[in-house]
C-alpha angles and dihedrals in degrees: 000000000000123000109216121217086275097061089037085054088052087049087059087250108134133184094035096113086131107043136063119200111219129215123222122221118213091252077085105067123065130273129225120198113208119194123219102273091031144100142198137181133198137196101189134046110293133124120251114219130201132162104221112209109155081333135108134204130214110224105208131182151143116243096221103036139057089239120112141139134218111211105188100194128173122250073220152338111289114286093015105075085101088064107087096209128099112224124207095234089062101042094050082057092059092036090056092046093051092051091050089051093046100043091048092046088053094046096051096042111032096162092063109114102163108065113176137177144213125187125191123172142191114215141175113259094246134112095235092050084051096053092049095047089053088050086064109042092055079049091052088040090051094044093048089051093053086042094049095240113142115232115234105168152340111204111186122188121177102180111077133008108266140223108208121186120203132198110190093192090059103037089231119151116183121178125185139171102279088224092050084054095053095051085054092244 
């Protein structure tokens, strides 16, 4: 899309007859694929990928800086996301993996002070997989309070796996039905 020297004049954005200034759509930064059980942090503009399929990425960024980090973790292991409780087992993985995320993003970009965090999960429509999902969520509550990280929000959809995009610089998660996406709408 390109604004002509009409619409810059509008703009209040005079002498630019010859110019036209171009916005770029987001097709045009990298994208990252993680994987569940993964991480993975950036320093510079890119856009963090994850299928979420009984899965739920933690969305995290600073509000100043470029830095940010995608932590794709299981409601549960594979064939118990049906069982409500939390084992330890499972709760010292994600533990571990958090502590890793957090402990990289703060090595690679020291100067970030507002750190902030966005959650979305896919779950099975269940009540068991619900429970659990809400088990996890207070635990992740709990951990990004201790680790001075602000909340911002917890999406949870239950009907379609889902594709969620994530661009930590600008602090922009979008989340779709991962079908919709292969049909191109």
């Amino acid at each position: 899309m390109a604004l002509r020297a009409p619409a810059l004049r509008r703009c209040g954005l005079r002498g630019l007859n010859r110019f036209s200034i171009h916005i770029v759509s987001e097709a045009a930064v990298p994208e990252i694929r993680v994987d569940p059980d993964h991480f993975h942090v950036v320093t510079s503009d890119v856009v963090l990928f994850a299928e979420l399929e009984s899965t739920f990425a933690l969305c995290l960024y600073d509000a100043v800086l470029e830095s940010g980090a995608l932590v794709h973790l299981r409601v549960a292991p594979p064939g118990r996301v049906q069982d409500p409780e939390l084992t330890d087992t499972s709760l010292s993985t994600d533990l571990l993996l958090l502590d890793r995320c957090f402990a990289e993003l703060r090595e690679s970009e020291p100067r970030a002070q507002h750190w902030q965090a966005k959650v979305v999960g896919q779950v099975q429509d269940s009540p068991g997989a619900r429970e659990r999902f809400d088990g996890v969520r207070g635990f992740l509550t709990a951990f990004l309070a201790d680790a001075r990280v602000k909340f911002i929000s917890c999406d949870t959809h239950v009907d379609h796996v889902q594709a969620l995009r994530f661009r930590p610089a600008m602090g922009h998660v979008r989340s779709e039905p991962l079908a919709a996406q292969r049909m191109g709408g």
